[in-house]
C-alpha positions as CSV (number, residue, x, y, z in Angstrom):
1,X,-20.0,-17.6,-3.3
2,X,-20.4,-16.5,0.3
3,X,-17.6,-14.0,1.5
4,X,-17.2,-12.4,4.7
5,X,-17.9,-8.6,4.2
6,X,-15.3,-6.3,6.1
7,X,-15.8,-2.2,5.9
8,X,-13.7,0.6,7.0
9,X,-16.0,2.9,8.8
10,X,-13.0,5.6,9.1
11,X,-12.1,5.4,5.0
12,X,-13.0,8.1,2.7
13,X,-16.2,6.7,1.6
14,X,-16.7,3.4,3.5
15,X,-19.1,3.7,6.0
16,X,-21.3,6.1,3.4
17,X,-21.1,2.9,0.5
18,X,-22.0,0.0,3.1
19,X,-25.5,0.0,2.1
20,X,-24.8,-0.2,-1.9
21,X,-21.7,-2.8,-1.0
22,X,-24.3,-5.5,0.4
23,X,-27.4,-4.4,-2.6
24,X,-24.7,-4.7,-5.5
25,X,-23.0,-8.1,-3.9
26,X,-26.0,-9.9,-3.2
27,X,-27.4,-9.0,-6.5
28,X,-24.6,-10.7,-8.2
29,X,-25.9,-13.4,-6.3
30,X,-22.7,-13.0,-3.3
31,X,-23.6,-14.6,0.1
32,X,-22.6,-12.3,3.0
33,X,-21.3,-12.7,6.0
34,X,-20.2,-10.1,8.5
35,X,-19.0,-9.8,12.1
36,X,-15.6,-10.9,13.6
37,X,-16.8,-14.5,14.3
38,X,-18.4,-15.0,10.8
39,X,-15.0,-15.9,9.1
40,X,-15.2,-19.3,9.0
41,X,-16.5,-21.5,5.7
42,X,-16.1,-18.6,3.4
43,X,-14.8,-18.7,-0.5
44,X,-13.4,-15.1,0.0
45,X,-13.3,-11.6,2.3
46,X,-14.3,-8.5,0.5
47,X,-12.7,-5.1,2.1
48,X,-14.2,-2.0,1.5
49,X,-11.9,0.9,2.2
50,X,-8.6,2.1,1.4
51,X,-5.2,-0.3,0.6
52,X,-4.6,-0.2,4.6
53,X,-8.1,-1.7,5.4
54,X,-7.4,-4.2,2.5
55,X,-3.9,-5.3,4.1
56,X,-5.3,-5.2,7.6
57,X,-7.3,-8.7,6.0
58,X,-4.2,-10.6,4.6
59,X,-3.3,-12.4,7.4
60,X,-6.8,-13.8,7.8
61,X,-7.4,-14.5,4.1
62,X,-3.8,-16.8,4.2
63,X,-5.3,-18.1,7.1
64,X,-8.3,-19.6,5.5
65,X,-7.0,-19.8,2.2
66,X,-9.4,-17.7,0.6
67,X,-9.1,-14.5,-2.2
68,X,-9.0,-11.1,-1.3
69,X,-11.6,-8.4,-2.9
70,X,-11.7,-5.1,-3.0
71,X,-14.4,-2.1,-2.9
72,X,-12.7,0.6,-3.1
73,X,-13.1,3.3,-0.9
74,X,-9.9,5.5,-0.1
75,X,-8.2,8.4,-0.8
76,X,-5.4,7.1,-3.6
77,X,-6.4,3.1,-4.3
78,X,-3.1,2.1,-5.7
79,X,-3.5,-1.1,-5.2
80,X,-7.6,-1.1,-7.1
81,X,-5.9,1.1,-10.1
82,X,-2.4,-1.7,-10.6
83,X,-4.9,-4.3,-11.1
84,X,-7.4,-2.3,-12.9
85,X,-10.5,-3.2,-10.1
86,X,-13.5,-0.5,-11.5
87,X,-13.5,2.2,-9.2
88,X,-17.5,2.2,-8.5
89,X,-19.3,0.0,-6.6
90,X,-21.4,-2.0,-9.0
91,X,-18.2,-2.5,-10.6
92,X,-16.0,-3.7,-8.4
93,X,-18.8,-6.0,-6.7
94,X,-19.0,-7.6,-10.4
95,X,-15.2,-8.4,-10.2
96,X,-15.4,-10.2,-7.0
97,X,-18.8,-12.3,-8.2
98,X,-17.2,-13.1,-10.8
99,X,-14.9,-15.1,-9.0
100,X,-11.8,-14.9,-11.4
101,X,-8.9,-14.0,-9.1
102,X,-5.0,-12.7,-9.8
103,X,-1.8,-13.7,-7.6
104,X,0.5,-11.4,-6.4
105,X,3.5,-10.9,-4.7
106,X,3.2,-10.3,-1.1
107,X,5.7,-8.0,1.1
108,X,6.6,-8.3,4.7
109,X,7.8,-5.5,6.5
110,X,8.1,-6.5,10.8
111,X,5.6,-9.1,10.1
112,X,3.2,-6.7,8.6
113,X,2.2,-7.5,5.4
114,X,1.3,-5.0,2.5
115,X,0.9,-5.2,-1.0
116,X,2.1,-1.5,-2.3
117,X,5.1,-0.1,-0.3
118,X,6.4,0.6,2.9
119,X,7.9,4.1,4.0
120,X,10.6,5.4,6.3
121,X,11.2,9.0,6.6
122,X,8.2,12.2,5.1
123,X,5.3,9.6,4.1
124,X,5.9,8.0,7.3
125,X,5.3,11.2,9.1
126,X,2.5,11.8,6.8
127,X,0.5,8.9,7.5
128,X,0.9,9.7,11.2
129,X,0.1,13.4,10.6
130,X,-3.4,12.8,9.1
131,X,-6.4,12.8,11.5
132,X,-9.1,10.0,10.1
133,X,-11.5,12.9,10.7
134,X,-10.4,15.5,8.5
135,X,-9.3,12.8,5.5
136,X,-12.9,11.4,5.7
137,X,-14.4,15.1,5.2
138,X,-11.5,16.9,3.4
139,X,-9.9,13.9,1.5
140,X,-6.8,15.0,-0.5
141,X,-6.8,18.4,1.1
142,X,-6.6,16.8,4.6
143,X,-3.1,15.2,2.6
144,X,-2.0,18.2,1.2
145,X,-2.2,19.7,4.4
146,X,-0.6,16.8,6.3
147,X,2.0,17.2,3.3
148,X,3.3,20.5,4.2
149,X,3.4,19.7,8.2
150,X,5.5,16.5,7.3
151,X,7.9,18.7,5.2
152,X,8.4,21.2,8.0
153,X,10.1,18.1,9.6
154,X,12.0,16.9,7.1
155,X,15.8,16.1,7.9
156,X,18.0,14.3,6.4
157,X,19.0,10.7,8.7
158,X,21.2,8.1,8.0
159,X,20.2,4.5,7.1
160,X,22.4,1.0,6.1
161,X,20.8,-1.1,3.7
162,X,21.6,-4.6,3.6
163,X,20.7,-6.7,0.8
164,X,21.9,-9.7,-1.9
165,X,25.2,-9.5,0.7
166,X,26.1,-6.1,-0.2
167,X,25.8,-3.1,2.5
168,X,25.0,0.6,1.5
169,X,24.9,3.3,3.8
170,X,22.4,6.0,2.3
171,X,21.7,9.7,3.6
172,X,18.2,10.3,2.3
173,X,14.9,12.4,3.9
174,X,12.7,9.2,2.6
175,X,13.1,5.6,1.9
176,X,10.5,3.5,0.2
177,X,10.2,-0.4,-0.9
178,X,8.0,-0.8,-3.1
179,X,6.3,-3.9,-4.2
180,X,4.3,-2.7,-7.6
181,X,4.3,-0.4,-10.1
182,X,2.1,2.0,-8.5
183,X,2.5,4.3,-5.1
184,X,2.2,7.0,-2.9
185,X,-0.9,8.0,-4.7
186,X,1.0,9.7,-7.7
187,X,4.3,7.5,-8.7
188,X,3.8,5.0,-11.3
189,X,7.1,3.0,-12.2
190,X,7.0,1.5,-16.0
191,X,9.4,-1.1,-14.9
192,X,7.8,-2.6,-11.9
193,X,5.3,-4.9,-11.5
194,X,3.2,-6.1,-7.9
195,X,4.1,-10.1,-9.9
196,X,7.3,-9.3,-10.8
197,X,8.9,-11.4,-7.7
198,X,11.0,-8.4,-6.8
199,X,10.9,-5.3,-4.4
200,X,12.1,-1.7,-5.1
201,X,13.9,0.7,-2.6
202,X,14.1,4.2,-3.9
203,X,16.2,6.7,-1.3
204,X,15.5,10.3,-2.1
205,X,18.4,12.1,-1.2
206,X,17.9,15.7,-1.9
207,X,20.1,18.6,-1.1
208,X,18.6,21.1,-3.0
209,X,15.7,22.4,-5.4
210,X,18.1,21.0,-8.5
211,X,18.0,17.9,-7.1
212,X,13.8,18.2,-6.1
213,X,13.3,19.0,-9.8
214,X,15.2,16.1,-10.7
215,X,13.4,13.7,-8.7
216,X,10.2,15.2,-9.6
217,X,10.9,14.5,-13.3
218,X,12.3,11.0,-12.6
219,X,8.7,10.5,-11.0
220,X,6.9,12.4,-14.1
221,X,8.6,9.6,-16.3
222,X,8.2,6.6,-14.4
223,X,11.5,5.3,-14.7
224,X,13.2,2.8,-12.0
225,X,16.5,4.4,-12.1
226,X,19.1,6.3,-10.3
227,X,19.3,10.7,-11.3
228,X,20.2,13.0,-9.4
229,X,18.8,12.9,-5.8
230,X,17.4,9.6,-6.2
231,X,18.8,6.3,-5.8
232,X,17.0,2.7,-6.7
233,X,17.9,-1.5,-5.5
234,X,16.0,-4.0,-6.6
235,X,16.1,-7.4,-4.0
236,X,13.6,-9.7,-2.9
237,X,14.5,-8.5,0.8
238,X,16.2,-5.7,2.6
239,X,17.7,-5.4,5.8
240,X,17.5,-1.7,7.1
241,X,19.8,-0.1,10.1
242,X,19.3,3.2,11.7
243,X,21.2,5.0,14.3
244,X,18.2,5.6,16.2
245,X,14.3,4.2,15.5
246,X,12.5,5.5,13.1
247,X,8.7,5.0,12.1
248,X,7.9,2.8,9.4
249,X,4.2,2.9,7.8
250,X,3.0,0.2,5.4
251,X,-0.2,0.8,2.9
252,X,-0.4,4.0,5.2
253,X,-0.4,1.6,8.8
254,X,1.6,1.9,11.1
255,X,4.0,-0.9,10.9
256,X,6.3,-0.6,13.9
257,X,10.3,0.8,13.6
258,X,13.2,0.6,12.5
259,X,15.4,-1.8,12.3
260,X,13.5,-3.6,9.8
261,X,13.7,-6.7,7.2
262,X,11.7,-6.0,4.3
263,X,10.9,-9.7,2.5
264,X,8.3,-10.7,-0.7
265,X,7.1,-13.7,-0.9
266,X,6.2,-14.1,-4.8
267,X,2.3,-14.4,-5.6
268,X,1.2,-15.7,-2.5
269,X,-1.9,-13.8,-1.9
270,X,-4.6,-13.9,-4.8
271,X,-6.9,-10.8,-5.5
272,X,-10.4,-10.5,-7.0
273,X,-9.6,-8.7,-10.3
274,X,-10.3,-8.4,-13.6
């Protein structure tokens, strides 16, 4: 197979893991290729990094028609743990020389494409809180502190959600469509899959610590489904309104403002996995 080779320099272990990247690839007998004029007459792009770096190669892999693989190399690596991608570098290298490949669903938010979910509202702020710097040395802590900023900002906004012709106007702190089972580093949803053909909005709307703790069980038990201070919609697109722009990330990217039409189009990008 020869693959073009794509690292994040700014990811949590990226740039350190370039060097055993290329040894474990070409040992499992992987041609590389690197630089941005080396994408042409390849059988598949390998991204080291985080979910971000690995959506920032979608539109080139649709564009050549190739599989996606991942190293990965972030902080959280929803996307390596839904499809079960080994975690160290020898590993996941194995995966993609093996050449056996999965197809997934593929969301759409502003014509950015992402394969775990797309945030308006504290995880948007988050994303934008977080210095590269301080996550590549500090990693979750650099989060936890970005956390805490973000929640110091928290308020409430109003959003309309347009879907399946219905309209619902929602007043939540964060709004999130999802398109697997896994999230935000910690949420795992039992009733959700990233082939399911389907996208999930969850709108956490809470008042109070009544309603945090509920939320924060509905999260603990993985269930798609409206408690108190949380409410769920399952489409295969959304149309979302708010009274004045508001930042949206995507796999932790920016991924312009709101308004926005959120869109899947079922397994249409195919992964290196297991």
């Amino acid at each position: 197979m020869r693959a073009l080779l794509v690292i994040n320099p700014h990811s949590r272990r990226g740039h350190e893991l370039g060097g055993e990247v290329r040894y474990e690839l070409r040992r499992a007998g992987v041609e590389i290729v690197e630089g941005r004029a080396a994408g042409r007459d390849v059988e598949g792009i390998v991204a080291v990094g985080g979910d971000g770096t690995f959506a920032s190669q979608i539109p080139r892999a649709l564009a050549l028609g190739v599989p996606l693989g991942l190293v990965p190399a972030g902080t959280f690596n929803d996307l390596a743990r839904t499809l079960s991608i080994p975690g160290d570098v020898a590993g996941a290298c194995a995966t993609i020389a093996a050449g056996r490949t999965r197809a997934v669903d593929l969301a759409c938010v502003n014509g950015v494409y992402y394969v775990t979910e797309a945030s308006i509202g504290i995880s948007s702020r988050l994303a934008r809180e977080q210095r590269p710097a301080d996550k590549k040395r500090f990693g979750l802590l650099a989060i936890i502190a970005s956390a805490f900023r973000a929640l110091g900002h928290a308020r409430p906004f109003h959003v309309e959600v347009g879907y399946d012709g219905r309209r619902e106007r929602l007043r939540t702190i964060q709004l999130t469509v999802a398109n697997g089972e896994r999230f935000g580093g910690i949420v795992t949803v039992d009733e959700a899959s990233i082939d399911d053909g389907w996208l999930d909005l969850y709108s956490v709307e809470i008042d109070n610590v009544f309603e945090a703790l509920s939320v924060a069980g509905a999260v603990v038990a993985g269930k798609r489904r409206d408690v108190r201070g949380l409410r769920t919609f399952r489409s295969i697109a959304f149309e979302v309104r708010t009274r004045r722009r508001y930042h949206i990330t995507a796999d932790g990217e920016p991924a312009g403002t709101t308004p926005a039409r959120f869109e899947l189009a079922p397994k249409a990008l195919r992964i290196f996995a297991p």
